[in-house]
C-alpha positions as CSV (number, residue, x, y, z in Angstrom):
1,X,35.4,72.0,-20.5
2,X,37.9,73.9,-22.2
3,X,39.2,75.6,-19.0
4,X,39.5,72.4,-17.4
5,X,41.9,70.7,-20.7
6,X,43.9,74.1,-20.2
7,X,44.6,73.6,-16.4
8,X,45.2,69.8,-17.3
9,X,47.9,71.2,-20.2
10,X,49.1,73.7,-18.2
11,X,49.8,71.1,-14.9
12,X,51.4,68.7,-17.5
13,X,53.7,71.1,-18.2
14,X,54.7,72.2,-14.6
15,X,55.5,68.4,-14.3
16,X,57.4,68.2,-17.4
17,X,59.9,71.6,-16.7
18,X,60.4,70.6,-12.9
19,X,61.3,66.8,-14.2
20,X,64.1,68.8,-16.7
21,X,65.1,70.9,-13.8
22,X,65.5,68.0,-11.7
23,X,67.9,66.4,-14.6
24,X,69.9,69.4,-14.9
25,X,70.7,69.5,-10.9
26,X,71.7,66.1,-11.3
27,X,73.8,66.3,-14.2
28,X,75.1,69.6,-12.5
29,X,76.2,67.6,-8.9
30,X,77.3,64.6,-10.7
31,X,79.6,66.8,-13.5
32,X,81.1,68.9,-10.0
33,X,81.9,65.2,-8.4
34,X,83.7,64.3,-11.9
35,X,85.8,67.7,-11.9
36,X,86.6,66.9,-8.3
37,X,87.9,63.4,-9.0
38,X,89.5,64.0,-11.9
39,X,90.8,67.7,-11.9
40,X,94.0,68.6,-11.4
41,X,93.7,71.4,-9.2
42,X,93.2,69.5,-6.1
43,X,93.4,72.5,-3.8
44,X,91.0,74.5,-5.3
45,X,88.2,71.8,-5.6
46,X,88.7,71.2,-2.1
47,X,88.6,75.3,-1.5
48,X,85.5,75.6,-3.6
49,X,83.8,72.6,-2.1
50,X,84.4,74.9,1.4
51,X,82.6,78.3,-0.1
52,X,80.2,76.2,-1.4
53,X,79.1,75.2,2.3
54,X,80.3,78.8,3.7
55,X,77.8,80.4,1.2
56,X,74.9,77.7,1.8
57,X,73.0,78.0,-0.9
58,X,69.8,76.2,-2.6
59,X,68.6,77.1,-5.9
60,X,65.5,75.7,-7.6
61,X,67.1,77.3,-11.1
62,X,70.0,75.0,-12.7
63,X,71.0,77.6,-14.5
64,X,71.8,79.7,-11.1
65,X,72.9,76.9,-9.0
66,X,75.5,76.4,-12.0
67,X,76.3,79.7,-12.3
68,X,77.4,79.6,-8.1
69,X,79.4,76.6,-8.2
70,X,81.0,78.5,-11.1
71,X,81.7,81.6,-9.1
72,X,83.1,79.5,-6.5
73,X,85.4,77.5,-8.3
74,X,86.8,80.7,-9.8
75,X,87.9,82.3,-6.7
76,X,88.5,79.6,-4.8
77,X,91.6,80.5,-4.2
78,X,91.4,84.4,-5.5
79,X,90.5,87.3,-2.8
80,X,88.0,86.4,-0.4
81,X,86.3,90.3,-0.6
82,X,85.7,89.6,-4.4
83,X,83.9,86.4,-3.8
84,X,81.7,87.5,-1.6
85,X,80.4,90.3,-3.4
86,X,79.9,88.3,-6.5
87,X,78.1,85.7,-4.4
88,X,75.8,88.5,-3.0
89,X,75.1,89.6,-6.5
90,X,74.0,86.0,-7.6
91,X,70.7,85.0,-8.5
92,X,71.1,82.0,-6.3
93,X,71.8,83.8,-2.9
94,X,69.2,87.3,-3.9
95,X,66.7,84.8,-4.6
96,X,67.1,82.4,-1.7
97,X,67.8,84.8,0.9
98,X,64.8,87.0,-0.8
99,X,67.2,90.1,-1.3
100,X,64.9,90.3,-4.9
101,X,62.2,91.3,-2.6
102,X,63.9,94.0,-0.5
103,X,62.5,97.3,-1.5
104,X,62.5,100.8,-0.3
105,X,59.8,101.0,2.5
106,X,59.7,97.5,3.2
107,X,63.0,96.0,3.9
108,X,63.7,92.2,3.7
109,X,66.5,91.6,6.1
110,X,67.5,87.8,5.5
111,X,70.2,88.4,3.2
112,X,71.9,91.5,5.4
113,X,71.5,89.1,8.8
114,X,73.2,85.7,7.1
115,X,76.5,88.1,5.4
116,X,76.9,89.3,8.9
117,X,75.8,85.8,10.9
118,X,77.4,83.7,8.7
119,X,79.3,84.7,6.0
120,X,81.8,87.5,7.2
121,X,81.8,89.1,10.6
122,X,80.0,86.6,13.0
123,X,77.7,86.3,16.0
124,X,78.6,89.2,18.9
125,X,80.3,91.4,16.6
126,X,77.1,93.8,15.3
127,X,73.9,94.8,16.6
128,X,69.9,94.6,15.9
129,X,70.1,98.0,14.7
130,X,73.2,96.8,12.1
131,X,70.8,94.3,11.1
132,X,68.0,96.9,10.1
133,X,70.1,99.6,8.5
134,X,72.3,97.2,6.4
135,X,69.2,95.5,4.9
136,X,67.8,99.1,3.8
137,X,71.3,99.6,2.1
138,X,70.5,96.3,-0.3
139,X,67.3,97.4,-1.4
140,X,67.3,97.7,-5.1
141,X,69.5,94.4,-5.4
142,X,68.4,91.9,-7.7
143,X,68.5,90.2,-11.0
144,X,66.9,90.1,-14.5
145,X,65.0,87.2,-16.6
146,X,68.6,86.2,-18.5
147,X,69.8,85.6,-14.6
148,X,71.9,89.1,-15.1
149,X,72.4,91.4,-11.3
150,X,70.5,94.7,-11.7
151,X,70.3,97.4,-9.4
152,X,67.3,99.1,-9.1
153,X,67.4,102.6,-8.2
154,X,63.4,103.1,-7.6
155,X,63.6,100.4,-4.9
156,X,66.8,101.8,-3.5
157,X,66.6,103.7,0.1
158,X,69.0,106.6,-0.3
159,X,68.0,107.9,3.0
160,X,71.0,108.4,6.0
161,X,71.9,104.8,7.4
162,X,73.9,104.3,10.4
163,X,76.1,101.1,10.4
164,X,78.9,99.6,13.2
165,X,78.9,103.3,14.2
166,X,79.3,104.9,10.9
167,X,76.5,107.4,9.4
168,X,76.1,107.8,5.5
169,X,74.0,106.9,2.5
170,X,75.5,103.5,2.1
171,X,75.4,101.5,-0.3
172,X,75.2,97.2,-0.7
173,X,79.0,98.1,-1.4
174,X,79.5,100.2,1.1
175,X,78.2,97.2,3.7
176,X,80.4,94.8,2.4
177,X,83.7,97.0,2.7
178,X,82.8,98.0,6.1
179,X,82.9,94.5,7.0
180,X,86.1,94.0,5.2
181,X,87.5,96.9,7.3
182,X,86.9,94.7,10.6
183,X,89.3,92.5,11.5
184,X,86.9,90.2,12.4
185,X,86.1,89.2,9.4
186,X,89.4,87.6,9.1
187,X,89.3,86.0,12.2
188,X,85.9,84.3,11.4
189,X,86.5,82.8,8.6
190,X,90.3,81.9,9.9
191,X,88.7,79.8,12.5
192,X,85.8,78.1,10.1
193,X,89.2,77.1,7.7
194,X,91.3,76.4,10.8
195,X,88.6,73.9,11.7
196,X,88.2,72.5,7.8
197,X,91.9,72.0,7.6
198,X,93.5,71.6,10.5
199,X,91.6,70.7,13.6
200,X,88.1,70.7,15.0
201,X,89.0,72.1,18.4
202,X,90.1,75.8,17.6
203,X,93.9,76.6,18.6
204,X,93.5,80.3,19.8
205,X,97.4,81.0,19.3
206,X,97.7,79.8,15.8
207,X,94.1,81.3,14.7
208,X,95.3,84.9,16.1
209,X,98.2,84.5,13.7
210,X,96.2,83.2,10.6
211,X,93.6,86.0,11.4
212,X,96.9,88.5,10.7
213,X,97.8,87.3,7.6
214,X,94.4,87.0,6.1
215,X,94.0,90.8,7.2
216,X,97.0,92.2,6.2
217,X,96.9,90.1,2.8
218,X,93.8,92.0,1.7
219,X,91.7,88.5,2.1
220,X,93.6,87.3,-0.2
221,X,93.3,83.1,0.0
222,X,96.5,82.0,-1.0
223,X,98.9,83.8,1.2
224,X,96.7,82.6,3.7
225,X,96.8,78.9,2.8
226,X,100.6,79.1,1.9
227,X,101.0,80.3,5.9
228,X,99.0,77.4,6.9
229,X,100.6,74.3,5.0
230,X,104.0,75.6,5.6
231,X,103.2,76.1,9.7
232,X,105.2,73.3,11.6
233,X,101.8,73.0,14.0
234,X,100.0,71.9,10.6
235,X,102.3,68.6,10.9
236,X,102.0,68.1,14.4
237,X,100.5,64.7,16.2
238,X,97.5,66.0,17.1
239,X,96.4,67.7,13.6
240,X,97.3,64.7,11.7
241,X,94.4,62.1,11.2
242,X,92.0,64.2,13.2
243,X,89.5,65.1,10.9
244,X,86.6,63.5,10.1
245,X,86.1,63.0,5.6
246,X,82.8,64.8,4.6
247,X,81.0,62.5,2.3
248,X,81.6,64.3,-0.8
249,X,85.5,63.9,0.3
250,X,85.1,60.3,0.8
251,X,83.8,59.6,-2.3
252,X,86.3,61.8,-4.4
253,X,89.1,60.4,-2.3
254,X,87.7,57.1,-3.4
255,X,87.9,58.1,-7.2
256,X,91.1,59.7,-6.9
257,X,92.8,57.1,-5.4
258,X,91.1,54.3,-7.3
259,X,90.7,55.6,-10.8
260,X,87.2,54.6,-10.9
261,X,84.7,54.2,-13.6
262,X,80.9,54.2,-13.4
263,X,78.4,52.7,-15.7
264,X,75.9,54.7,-14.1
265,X,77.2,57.6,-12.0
266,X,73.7,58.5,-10.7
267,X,74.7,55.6,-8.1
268,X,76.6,58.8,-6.5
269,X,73.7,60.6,-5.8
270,X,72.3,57.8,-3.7
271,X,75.8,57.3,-2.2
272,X,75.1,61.8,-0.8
273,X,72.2,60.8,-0.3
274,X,72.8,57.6,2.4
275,X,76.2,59.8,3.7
276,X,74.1,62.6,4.4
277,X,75.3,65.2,2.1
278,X,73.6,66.3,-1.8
279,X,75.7,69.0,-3.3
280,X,73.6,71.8,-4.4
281,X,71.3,70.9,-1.2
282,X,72.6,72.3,2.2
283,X,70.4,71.4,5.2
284,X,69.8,75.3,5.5
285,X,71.5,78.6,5.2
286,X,74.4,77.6,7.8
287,X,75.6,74.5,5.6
288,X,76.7,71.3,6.6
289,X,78.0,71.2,10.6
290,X,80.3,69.2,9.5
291,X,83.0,67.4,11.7
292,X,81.8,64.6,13.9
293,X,78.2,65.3,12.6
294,X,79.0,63.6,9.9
295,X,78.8,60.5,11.5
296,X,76.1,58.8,12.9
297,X,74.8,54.9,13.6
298,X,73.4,54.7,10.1
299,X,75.9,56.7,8.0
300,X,78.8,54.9,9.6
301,X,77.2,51.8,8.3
302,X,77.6,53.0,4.6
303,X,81.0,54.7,5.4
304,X,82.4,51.7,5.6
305,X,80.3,49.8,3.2
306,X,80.9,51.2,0.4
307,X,84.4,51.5,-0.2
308,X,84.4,47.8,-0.2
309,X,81.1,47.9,-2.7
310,X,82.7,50.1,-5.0
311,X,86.1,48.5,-5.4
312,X,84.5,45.0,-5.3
313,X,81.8,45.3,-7.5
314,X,79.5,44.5,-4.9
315,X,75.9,44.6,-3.5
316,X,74.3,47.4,-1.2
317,X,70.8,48.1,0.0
318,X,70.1,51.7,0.3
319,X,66.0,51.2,1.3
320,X,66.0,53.2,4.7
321,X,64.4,57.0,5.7
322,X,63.7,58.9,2.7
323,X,63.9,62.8,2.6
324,X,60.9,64.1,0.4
325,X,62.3,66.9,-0.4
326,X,65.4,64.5,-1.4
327,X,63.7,62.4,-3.5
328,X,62.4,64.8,-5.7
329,X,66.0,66.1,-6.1
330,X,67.7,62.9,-6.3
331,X,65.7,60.6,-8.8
332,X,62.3,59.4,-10.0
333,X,60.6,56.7,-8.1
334,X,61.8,54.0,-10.6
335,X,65.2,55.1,-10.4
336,X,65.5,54.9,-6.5
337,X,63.8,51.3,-6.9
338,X,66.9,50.3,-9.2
339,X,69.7,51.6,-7.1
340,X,68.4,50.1,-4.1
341,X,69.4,46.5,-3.3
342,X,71.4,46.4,-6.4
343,X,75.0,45.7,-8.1
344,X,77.5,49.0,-8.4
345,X,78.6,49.0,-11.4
346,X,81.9,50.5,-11.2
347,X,85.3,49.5,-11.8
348,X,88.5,50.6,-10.2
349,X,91.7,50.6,-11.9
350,X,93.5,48.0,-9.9
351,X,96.3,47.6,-12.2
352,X,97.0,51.4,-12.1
353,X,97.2,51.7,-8.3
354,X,99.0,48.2,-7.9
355,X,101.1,49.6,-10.4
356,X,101.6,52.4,-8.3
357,X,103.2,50.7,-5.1
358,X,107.0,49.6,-5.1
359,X,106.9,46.1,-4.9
360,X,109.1,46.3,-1.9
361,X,106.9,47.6,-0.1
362,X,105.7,46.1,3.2
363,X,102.2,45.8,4.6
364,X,102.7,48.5,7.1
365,X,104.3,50.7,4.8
366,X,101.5,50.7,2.7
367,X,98.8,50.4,5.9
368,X,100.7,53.7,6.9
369,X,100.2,55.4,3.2
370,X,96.6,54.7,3.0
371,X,95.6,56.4,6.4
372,X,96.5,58.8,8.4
373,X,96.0,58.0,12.1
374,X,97.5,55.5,14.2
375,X,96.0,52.8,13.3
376,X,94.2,50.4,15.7
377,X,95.6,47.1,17.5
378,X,92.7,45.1,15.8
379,X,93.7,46.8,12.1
380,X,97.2,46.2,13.2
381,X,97.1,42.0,13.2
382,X,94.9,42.4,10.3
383,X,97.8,43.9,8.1
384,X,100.7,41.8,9.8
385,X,99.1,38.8,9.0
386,X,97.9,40.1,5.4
387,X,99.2,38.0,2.5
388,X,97.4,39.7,-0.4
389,X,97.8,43.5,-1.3
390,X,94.9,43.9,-3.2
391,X,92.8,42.0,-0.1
392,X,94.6,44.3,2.3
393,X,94.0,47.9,0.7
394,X,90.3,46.5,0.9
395,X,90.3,46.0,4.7
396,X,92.3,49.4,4.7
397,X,89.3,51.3,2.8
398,X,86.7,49.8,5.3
399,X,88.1,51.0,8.2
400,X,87.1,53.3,10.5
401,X,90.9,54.9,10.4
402,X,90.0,55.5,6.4
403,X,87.3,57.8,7.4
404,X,90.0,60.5,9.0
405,X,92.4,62.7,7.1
């Protein structure tokens, strides 16, 4: 009998820790979105929000999901070299890539795979055999109880590795600058940020130049950046109004723009949630596709519902397919039954952003500051014929032309 109140105790308390780990990841995604809104280093929450997805990532410790973001944030715009290695050393990526397991003898090779794969070098650019002696050079990595990086030198294979056609005893480190040496590198990630800020379909010309810079900066970020915003191609026709607004983007945008205040912000994890993207909760390892994926029959839907909604004060139903794994993230069972079907209670600062606009301004003036493509023949009459500013940014928000930048 007393074994059976124990295991009673002891599940009550398993329910009780993942509830408060639950809060914290909430209060962790929904403190990020207020920085993001609010901050103003613009670039660099925009910067982090792209490691973030680069360095996919799920942690079912707050304190290590919180101590990512962190890292990200910090060298957002820093060297590209350092961040990764402090990424690798994170309890976040050793634990979810299972680096903490990889011991001398038995070799995990997740983590050495996904910094190749993914994270520096890319597909076609390292072999099976990379793969295998890499992994055997992070044995030994991992991390202590207070969340601190330890390397353990009992688990650490200090045998003779051969890696991209170099024979030593290599270390994690060692790994890491040899894949810094590579110009590939620097044209991988060139052509993942080419494709976050530029342009979807990859301009071979202007990527084999960024790849330069990048190189010859040391991965450094900024110099990098600096080339790309100051590039006369960056203002051409074609890279203007092109890309499609992650959800995270749409919904800062929103706030930015808006100035708006929420009497309960845990409407914006529904809002990821419906749009298809939770901070803190990548798909998988590869991130978010991003792009065009971000649109689909059901997200478009709420795309253009809930700008409307929010500056509005209005109603919108969120019952549809529910991720389990989502859920338990996201909220408790009576939590989701409140925010569905109900009134979002935000306010938007109306007088500030009317405030904002010269009074001289015309309806296509503004229609032309609010979005960035062409706009449509359709959304065209629409703001000819518009007699109300505060109408008209409305019918501007819920367009599909409001869902490029």
């Amino acid at each position: 009998m007393a074994r059976k109140g124990r295991k009673k105790a002891d599940q009550a308390e398993r329910k009780m820790l993942m509830q408060m780990q639950r809060q914290q990841e909430r209060e962790i995604n929904l403190a990020w979105i207020d920085l993001m809104s609010k901050d103003n280093g613009q670039l660099r929450e925009k910067m982090a929000l792209f490691w973030n997805n680069h360095f996919a990532c799920r942690s079912k410790q707050p304190l290590h999901a919180q101590q990512l973001v962190n890292m990200q944030r910090q060298h957002a715009l820093g060297n590209f070299k350092t961040l990764t290695l402090a990424i690798a050393k994170s309890p976040a990526m050793l634990q979810f890539l299972n680096n903490q397991q990889n011991l001398k003898g038995h070799p995990n090779e997740n983590f050495a795979r996904e910094l190749m794969e993914l994270f520096t070098i890319g597909r076609g650019n390292y072999t099976e055999q990379d793969v295998k002696e890499s992994a055997r050079a992070f044995t030994g990595w991992g991390y202590d109880q207070s969340g601190e990086f330890r390397f353990r030198p009992a688990a650490h294979d200090d045998d003779r590795k051969t890696f991209l056609g170099k024979s030593g005893n290599f270390t994690g480190e060692d790994i890491i600058n040899s894949l810094f040496d590579k110009k590939e590198t620097a044209r991988f990630i060139s052509t993942k940020l080419y494709k976050y800020l530029v342009n979807e379909t990859p301009d071979t010309a202007h990527i084999n130049v960024m790849s330069d810079v990048f190189y010859k900066a040391n991965y450094e970020i900024k110099p990098l950046l600096e080339y790309i915003f100051t590039a006369e191609w960056f203002y051409e026709d074609k890279n203007i109004g092109n890309l499609v607004k992650s959800p995270v983007e749409l919904i800062v945008g929103l706030n930015r723009q808006f100035d708006i205040a929420y009497q309960k912000p845990a409407i914006l994890l529904q809002f990821q949630k419906v749009l298809g993207q939770v901070l803190l909760y990548p798909p998988n390892v590869a991130g978010w596709p991003g792009g065009r994926n971000w649109i689909d029959s059901s997200s478009l839907m709420y795309r253009i519902k809930i700008p409307s909604t929010l500056l509005n004060g209005g109603m919108i139903d969120f019952n549809g397919k529910a991720d389990p794994e989502d859920e338990a993230f996201l909220a408790t069972a009576k939590v989701m039954k409140e925010a569905a079907g109900t009134r979002v209670q935000a306010h938007a600062n109306w007088n500030k952003f009317l405030g904002s606009i010269p009074p001289s301004l015309d309806n296509k003036s503004l229609a032309q500051f609010m979005l960035q493509p062409t706009i449509s023949n359709a959304l065209t009459k629409t703001v000819a014929q518009a007699k109300d500013k505060k109408a008209l940014v409305i019918e501007l928000v819920s367009s599909p032309e409001y869902q490029l930048s």
